[in-house]
C-alpha positions in Angstrom: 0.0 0.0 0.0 1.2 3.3 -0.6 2.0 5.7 2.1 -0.4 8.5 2.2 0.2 11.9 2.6 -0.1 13.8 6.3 -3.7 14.9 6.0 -4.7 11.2 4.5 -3.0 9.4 7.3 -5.3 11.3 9.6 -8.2 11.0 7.9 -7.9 7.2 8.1 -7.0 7.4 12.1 -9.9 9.4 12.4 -12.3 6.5 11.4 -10.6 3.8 12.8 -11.3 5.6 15.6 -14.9 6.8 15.2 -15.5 3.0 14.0 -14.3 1.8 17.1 -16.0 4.2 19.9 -19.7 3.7 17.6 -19.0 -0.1 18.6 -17.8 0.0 21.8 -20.3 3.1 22.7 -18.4 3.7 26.0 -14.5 3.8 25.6 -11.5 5.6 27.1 -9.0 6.7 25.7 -6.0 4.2 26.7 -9.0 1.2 25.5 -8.8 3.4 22.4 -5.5 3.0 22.1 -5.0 -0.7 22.6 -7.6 -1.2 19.9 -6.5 1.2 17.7 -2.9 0.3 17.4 -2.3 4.2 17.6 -0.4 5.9 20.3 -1.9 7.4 23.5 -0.3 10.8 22.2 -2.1 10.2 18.3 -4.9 9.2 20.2 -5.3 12.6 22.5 -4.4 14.4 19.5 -7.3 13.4 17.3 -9.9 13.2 20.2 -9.9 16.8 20.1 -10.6 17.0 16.8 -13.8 14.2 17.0 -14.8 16.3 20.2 -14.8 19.5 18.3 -17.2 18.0 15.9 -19.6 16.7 18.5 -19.1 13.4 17.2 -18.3 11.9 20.8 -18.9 13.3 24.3 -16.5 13.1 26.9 -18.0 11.7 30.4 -16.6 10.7 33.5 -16.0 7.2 34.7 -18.5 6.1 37.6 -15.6 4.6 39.6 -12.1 4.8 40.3 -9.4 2.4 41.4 -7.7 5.7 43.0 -6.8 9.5 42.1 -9.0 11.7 39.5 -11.8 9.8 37.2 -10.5 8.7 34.0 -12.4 10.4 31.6 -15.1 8.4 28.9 -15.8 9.0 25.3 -18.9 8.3 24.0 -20.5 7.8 20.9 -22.7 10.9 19.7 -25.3 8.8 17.7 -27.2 11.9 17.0 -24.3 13.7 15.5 -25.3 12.6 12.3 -29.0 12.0 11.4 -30.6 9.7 8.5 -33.9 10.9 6.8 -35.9 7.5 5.2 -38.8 7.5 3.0 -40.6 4.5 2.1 -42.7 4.7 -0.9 -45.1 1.3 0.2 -47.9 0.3 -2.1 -51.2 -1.2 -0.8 -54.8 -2.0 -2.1 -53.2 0.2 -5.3 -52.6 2.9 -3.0 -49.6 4.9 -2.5 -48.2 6.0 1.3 -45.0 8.0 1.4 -42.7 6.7 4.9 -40.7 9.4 6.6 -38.7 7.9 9.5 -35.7 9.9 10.8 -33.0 7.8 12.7 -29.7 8.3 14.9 -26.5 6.5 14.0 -27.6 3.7 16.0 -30.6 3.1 14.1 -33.1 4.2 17.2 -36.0 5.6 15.8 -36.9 9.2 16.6 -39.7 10.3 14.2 -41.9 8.4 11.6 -44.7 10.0 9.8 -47.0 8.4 7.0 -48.6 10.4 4.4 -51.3 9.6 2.3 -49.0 10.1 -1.6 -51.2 9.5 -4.6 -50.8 13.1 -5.6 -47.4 14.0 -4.6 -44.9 15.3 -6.9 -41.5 16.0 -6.4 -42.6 19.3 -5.0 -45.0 18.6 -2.7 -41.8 15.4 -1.5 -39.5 18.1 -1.0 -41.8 20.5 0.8 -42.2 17.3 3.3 -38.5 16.3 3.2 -37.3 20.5 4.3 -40.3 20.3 7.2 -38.1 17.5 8.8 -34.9 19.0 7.8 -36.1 21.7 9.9 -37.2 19.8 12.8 -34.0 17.7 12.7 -31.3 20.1 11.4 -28.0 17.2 11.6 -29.9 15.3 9.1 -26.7 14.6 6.9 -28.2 11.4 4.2 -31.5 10.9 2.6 -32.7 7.4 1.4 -35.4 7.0 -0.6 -36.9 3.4 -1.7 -39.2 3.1 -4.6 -41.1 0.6 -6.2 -39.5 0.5 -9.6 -36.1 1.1 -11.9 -33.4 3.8 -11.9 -31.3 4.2 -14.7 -28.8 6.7 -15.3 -30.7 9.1 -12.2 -33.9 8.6 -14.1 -37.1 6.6 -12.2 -38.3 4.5 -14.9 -40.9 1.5 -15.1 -42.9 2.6 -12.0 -46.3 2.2 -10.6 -46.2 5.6 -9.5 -47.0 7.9 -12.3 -46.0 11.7 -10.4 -42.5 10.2 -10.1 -42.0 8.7 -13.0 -39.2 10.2 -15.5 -37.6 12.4 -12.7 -34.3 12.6 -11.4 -35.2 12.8 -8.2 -32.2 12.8 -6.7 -29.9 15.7 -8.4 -33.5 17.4 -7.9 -33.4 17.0 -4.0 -29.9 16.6 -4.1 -29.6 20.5 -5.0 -32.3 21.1 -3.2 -30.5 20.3 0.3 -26.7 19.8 -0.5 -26.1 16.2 0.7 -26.3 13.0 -0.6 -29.5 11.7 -2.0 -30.0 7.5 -2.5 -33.1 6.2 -4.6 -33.4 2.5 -4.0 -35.5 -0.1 -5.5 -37.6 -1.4 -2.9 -36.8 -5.2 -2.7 -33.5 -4.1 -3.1 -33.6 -2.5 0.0 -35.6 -5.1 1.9 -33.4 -8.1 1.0 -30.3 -5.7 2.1 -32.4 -5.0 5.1 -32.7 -8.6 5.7 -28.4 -9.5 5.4 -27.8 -6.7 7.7 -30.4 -7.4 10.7 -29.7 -10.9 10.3 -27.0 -13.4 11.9 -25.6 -14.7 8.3 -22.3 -16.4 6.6 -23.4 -16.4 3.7 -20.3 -16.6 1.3 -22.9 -16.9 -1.7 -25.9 -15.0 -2.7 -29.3 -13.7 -0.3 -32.0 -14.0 -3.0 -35.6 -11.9 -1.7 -38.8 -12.3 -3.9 -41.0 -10.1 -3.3 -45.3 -11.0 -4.1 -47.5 -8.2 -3.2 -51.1 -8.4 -3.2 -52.1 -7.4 -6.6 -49.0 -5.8 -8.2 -45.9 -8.1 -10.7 -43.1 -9.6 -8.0 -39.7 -8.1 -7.7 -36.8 -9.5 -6.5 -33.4 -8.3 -4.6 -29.7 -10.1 -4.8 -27.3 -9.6 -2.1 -24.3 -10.9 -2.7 -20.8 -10.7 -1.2 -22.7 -7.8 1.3 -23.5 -6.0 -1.9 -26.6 -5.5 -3.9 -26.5 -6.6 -7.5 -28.1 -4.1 -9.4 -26.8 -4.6 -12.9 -25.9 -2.1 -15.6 -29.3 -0.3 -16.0 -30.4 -1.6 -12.6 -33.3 -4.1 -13.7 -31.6 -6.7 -12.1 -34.6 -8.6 -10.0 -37.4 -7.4 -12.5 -38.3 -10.4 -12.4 -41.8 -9.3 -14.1 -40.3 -9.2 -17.2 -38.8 -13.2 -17.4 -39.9 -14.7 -20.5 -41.9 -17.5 -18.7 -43.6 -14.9 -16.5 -47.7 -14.8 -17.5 -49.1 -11.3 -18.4 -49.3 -9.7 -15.2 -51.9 -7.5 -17.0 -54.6 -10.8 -17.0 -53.1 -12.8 -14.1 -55.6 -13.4 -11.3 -53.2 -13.8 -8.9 -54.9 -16.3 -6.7 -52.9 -18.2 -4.1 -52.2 -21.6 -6.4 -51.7 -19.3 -9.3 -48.9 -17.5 -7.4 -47.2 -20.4 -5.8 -47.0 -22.0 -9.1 -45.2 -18.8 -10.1 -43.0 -18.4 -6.7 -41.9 -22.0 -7.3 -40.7 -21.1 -11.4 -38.7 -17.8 -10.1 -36.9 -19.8 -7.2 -35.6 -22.5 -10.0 -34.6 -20.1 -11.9 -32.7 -18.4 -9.0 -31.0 -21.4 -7.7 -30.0 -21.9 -11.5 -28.2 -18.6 -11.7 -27.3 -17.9 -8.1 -27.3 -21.1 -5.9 -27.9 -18.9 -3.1 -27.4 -19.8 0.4 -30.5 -18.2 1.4 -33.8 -17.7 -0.2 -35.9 -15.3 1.7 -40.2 -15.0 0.5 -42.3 -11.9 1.0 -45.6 -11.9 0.9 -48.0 -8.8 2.1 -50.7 -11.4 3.7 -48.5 -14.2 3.7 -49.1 -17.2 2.1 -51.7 -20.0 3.7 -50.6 -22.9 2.5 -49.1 -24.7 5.4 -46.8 -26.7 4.0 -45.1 -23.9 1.1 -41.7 -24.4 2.5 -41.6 -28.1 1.8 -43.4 -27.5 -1.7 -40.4 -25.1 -2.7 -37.5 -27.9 -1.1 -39.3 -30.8 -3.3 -39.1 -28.4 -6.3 -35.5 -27.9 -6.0 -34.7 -31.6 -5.2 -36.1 -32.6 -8.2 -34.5 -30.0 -10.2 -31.2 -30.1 -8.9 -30.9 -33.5 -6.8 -27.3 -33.3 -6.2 -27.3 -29.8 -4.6 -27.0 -28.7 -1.1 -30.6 -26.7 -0.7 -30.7 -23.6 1.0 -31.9 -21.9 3.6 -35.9 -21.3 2.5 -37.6 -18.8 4.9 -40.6 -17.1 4.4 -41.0 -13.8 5.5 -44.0 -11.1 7.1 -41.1 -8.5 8.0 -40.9 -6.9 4.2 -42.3 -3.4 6.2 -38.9 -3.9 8.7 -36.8 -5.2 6.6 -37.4 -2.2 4.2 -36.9 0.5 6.4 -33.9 -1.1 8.1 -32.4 -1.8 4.6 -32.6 2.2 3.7 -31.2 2.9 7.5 -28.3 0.8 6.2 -27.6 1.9 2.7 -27.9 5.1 4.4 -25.2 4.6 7.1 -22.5 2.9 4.2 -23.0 5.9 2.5 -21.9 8.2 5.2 -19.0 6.0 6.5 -17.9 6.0 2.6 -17.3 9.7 2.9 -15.2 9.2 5.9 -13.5 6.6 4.0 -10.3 8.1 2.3 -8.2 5.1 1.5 -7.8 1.8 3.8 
């Protein structure tokens, strides 16, 4: 690696050590040291510089083992805010999601708003009310149902939207980084971060609402695969797919359909995991052992994975733009490694 200049190799202690106190929460500062690798005089150096910031508060230790209290750093999760909004579709009607969270991923504010006629306009008028409220809001997520390609929102449900460049327009409206997301992309990243996995392979989520075309989300290697114009998971338009426009999308009917998109996933992924969202779930008792015949007949030699079926889409998807959110503003910390 190649040595980096004065102000790099800073920038790179400063996030080892703001990576370390947001895990630890409570730390001092020989701890931070030790852990660190850096020197108690590096250390003292750049505290001042994370205190100046607000980014950690210094506390006193509640006990001694003799003289003075040594003093404790913690973690300032609400030194940095992130704004969500979840664009969630139900019964063919559209709600717009706000939910502002800290850096831990507590909860502060959600608000849901009624969005069949909201524009862009009427999205940012919302979006500068909480800005307002919540002035260290540094990252805005936004998941919608549908396809971004090159800034643009394309094949959506959601005609008001549709076309925009949502982003560069909020993005210049506020000054800080905008995400647009697809919607099962964020829910099955949602899902890989909430949950306990080793997955060295692929996290496949498929997605059935109630009366809309399923989507799909890919994890793989902790990283969304979105392909080059981002229709990766449209799974809507496979060639074998019916015509949404006619289908009657009764509970056999959609099985029958579930069970042809996980073949074809375990044909192009072999995932580890399979994960199945449904908004009512599905009542067929015995689903999960339907889908494991399917796959032992069609690939007898394999090693099947995990098959779990899912009623935490609403969770998972707000959790999943939490998280996009949070690599997004460790990215801008990140200089070089």
């Amino acid at each position: 690696m190649k040595a980096g200049t004065p102000n790099q190799l800073k920038s790179s202690n400063l996030h080892r050590l703001r990576k370390i106190i947001q895990k630890e929460k409570r730390i001092t500062k020989p701890e931070l040291a030790e852990k660190s690798g850096l020197s108690t005089m590096t250390v003292n150096n750049l505290m001042k510089d994370l205190l100046a910031e607000n980014e950690v508060i210094e506390t006193k230790a509640s006990a001694t083992t003799g003289g003075r209290k040594a003093s404790v750093f913690e973690f300032n999760a609400l030194h940095q805010l992130v704004l969500t909004v979840a664009l969630l579709e139900k019964d063919k009607a559209v709600t717009f999601l706000f939910t502002v969270h800290d850096l831990n991923g507590q909860i502060l504010r959600q608000k849901v708003q009624p969005g069949n006629y909201f524009d862009k306009m009427l999205v940012k008028a919302q979006i500068a009310g909480f800005i307002k409220d919540y002035p260290t809001i540094q990252c805005l997520v936004i998941g919608l149902p549908g396809v971004e390609h090159e800034g643009i929102l394309k094949d959506m449900d959601f005609p008001l939207l549709k076309d925009e460049n949502l982003k560069e327009y909020l993005e210049e409206a506020f000054g800080f980084d905008v995400i647009t997301e697809n919607d099962v992309n964020a829910v099955i990243y949602g899902y890989s971060q909430v949950m306990p996995l080793e997955a060295e392979n692929a996290v496949v989520g498929l997605y059935y609402p109630e009366s809309f075309p399923p989507g799909a989300g890919i994890v793989l290697h902790d990283r969304l695969v979105k392909g080059r114009n981002g229709v990766a998971g449209e799974i809507a338009h496979l060639p074998s797919d019916p015509d949404w426009k006619t289908f009657s999308y009764s509970e056999e009917e959609v099985i029958g359909n579930l069970l042809n998109n996980v073949q074809t996933f375990m044909s192009l992924y072999d995932p580890d995991c399979f994960v199945i969202y449904r908004d009512k779930g599905f009542t067929d008792e015995h689903l999960k052992e339907r889908i494991e015949q399917r796959m032992k007949e069609e690939f007898p030699y394999a090693e099947l994975p995990e098959i779990v079926l899912s009623k935490d889409f609403h969770n998972h998807y707000i959790y999943g733009l939490f998280a996009l959110g949070i690599t997004q503003l460790n990215t801008q910390w990140e200089q070089f490694d």
